[in-house]
N, C-alpha and C positions, 0 to 999 in steps of 0.2 A: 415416668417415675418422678413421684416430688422430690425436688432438694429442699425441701423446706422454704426454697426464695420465692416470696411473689413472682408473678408472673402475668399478673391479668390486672388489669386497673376498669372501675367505673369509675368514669372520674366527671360525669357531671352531663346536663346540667341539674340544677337544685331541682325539686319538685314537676320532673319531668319522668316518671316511674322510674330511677335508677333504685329506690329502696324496695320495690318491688320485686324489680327482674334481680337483685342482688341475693333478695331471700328466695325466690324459686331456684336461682342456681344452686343455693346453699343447701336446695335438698337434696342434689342432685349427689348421688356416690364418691364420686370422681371429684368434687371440687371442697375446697376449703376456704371458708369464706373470714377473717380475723374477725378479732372483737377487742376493740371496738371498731364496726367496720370503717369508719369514716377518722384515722386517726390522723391525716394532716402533715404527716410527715415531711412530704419532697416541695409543701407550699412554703418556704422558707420566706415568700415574700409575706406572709401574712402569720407573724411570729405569734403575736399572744396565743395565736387558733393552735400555732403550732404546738405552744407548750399545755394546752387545753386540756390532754389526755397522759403528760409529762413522758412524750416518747420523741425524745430531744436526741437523741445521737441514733447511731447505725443499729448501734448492740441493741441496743432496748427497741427499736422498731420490729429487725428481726424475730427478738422474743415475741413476737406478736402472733408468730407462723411456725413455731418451735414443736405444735401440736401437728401439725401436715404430715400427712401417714402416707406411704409406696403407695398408695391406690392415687391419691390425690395428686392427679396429672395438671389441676387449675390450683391455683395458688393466689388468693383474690382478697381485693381492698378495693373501699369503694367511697372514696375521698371526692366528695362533687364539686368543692370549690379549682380541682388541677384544670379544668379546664378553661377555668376564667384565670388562674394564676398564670404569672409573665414565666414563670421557672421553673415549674412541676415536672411538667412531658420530660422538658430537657434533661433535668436529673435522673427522672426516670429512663430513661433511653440510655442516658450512662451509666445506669447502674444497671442495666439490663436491655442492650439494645433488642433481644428476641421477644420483648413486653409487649403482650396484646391489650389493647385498649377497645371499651365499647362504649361511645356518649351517646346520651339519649335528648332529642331536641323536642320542644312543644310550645304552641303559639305562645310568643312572650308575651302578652298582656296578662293570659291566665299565671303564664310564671311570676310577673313578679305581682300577681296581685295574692299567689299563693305563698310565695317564699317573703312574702311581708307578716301575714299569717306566724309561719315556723317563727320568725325571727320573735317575734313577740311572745310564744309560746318558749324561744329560747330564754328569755329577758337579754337577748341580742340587742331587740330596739323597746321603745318606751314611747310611741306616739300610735295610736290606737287606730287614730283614721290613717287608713294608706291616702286618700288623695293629700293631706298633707305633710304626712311623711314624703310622698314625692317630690313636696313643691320648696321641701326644706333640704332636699340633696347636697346643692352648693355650697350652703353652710356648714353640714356635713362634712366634705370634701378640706375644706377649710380648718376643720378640727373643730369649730364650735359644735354644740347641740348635740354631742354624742351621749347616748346613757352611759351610767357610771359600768355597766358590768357587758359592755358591750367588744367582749375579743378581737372582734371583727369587723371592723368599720367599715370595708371595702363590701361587704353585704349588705350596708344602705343606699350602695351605691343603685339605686333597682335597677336604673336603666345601664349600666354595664355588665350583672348580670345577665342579664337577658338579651343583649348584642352578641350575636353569636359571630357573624362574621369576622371578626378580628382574631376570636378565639378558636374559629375552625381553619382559618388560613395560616394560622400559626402554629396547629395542631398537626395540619396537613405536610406543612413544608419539615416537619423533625419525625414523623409515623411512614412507614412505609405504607401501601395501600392494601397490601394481604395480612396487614398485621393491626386495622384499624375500623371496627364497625360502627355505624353512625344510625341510629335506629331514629325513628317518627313517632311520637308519642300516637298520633293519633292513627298509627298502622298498630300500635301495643293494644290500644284497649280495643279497637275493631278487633282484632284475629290473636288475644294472648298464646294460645296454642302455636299457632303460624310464627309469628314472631320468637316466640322462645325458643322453639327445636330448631328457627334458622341461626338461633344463636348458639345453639349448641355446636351445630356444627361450625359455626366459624371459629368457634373455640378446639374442634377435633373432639366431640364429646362426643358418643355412644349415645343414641334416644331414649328418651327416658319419660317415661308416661306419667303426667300428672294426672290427680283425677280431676284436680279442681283448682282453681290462679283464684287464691284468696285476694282480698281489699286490703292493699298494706300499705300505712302510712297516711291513711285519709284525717281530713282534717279534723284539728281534736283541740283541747285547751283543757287545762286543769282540772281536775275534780275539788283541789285544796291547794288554792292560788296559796294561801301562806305557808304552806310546808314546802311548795314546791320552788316558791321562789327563795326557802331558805336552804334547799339544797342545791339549785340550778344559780343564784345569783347570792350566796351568806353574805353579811357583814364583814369587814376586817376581820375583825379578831377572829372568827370562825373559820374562815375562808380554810386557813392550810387545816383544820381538823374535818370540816367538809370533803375536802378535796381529794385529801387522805384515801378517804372511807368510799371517796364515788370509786377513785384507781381499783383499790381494791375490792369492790362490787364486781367489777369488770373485767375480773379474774373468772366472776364465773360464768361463762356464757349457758345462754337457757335457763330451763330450769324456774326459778322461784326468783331471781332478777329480775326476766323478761315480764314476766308474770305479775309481778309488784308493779313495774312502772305503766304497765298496758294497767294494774286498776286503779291506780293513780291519772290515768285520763279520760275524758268523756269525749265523745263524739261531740264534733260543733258543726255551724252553717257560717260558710263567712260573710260577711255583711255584701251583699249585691253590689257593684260597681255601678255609678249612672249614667245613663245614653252618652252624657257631655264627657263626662272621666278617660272610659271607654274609647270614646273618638278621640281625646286627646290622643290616649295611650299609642294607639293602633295611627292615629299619623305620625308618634313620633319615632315609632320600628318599623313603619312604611317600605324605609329606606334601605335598613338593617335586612330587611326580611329579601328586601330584591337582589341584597348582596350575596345571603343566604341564599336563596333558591339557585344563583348561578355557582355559587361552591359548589354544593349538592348536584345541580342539575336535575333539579326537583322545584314546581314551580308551587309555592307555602304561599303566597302573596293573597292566598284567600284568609288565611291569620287576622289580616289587618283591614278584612273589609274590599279587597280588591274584586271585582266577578274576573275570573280566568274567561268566564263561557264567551263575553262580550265585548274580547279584543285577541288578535291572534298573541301564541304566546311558542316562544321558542323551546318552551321545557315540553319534556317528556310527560307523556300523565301519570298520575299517581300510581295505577293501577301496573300500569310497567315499570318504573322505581322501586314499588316497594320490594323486591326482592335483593334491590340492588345495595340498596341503604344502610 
């Protein structure tokens, strides 16, 4: 029976299908998914994002879930920066220690060559080439060279994005292990089916037949770069009359919203990464990924160019894992 309270967190990583699996749960009877899904609430350490969607106290977060009807046993938000945040889990755990969480991992070079992508399509960042937006991190870090309309600075960080290690062993030590699913991106798109009904059940869901796991969230960019960046990034003076009007949009979920901003984007191709970039990338999460794999006990270390085939390796294979994940 819902009480209205969340109860189930995605909480990340970025462009690793959690916008996917969020909307096939959302069709699911039984679950209630908020709008906006991703409202940032328990990341306190990452304040502008927080106040992003002005749902700054308890009350007002709540109202988020005020619509949660007796059927709706999941009670769901799908906030993908908690998992890289230092203070997210933990809030959440005290605000509901019986809170199921499910993150979704995928080789990090595709992540943050895709969430550099989103970020630019946000007006998050303003540097076009990712290989130099990566080479400009430290400066970053440092507070120069941030764009003007960028919430979130901790998301130029690309390479702490996508370091999963730090953020799964911290994830691990505050989540009990029955109340914590950790999916493989590259077990989702092999077997969407398999993957989802195991998710149901680790949710306590009822099976529930899709006919078909649409394409959500592929990558896209503008149809009308200047409208859109005057409603995603306005001027001064506009900002609180913009901002207004997005809150208030977002009152209505479905419908003619949804509908307007999907025609408001076009499908894109992101610019190819090359052999050298690549090789950068993949030796500099080398390390991250070995860490990874023994969290897990899942050996990933093929992400980054490693062959498993042609040295023994202590992990289990994939094929035995994946159920486990």
């Amino acid at each position: 029976m819902s009480s209205n309270l969340p109860n189930t967190f995605v909480i990340g990583a970025p462009k690793c299908g959690t916008s996917a699996m969020a909307a096939y749960l959302n069709q699911h009877p039984n679950v209630f998914l908020c709008n906006p899904k991703e409202p940032f609430f328990w990341s306190s350490d990452y304040p502008m994002l927080q106040d992003l969607h002005k749902v700054t106290d308890l009350d007002r977060y709540l109202q988020l879930f005020a619509s949660a009807k007796v059927e709706h046993s999941v009670v769901c938000e799908g906030s993908t920066n908690y998992l890289a945040s230092q203070v997210a889990v933990e809030r959440i755990m005290a605000f509901n220690p019986a809170a199921k969480f499910i993150v979704m991992l995928r080789n990090p070079v595709d992540v943050v060559h895709a969430f550099h992508s989103e970020c630019l399509f946000a007006y998050i960042e303003d540097e076009p080439d990712f290989e130099k937006a990566w080479d400009i991190q430290d400066d970053r870090w440092s507070g120069r060279r941030l764009p003007k309309g960028c919430v979130a600075p901790q998301f130029l960080q690309y390479r702490d994005v996508a370091s999963y290690a730090e953020q799964l062993e911290r994830f691990f030590a505050l989540v009990p292990e029955e109340n914590r699913k950790v999916l493989i991106f590259d077990d989702f798109a092999a077997d969407n089916e398999g993957t989802f009904q195991d998710t149901l059940q680790f949710l306590d869901l009822p099976a529930f037949e899709k006919e078909s796991f649409e394409r959500v969230n592929a990558s896209h960019d503008h149809k009308f770069p200047l409208f859109s960046q005057l409603v995603l990034d306005p001027p001064t003076p506009l900002k609180p009359v913009v901002e207004t009007l997005r809150v208030t949009a977002r009152q209505f979920k479905g419908g003619w919203v949804d509908q307007a901003k999907q025609w408001f984007r076009k499908p894109t191709k992101r610019t190819p990464l090359t052999s050298e970039f690549r090789a950068k990338l993949c030796e500099f999460f080398a390390e991250d990924v070995s860490e990874t794999s023994n969290i897990l006990g899942r050996d990933l270390r093929h992400w980054v160019g490693v062959s498993v085939d042609s040295e023994s390796s202590a992990f289990p294979s994939s094929e035995r894992m994946a159920a486990s994940c």
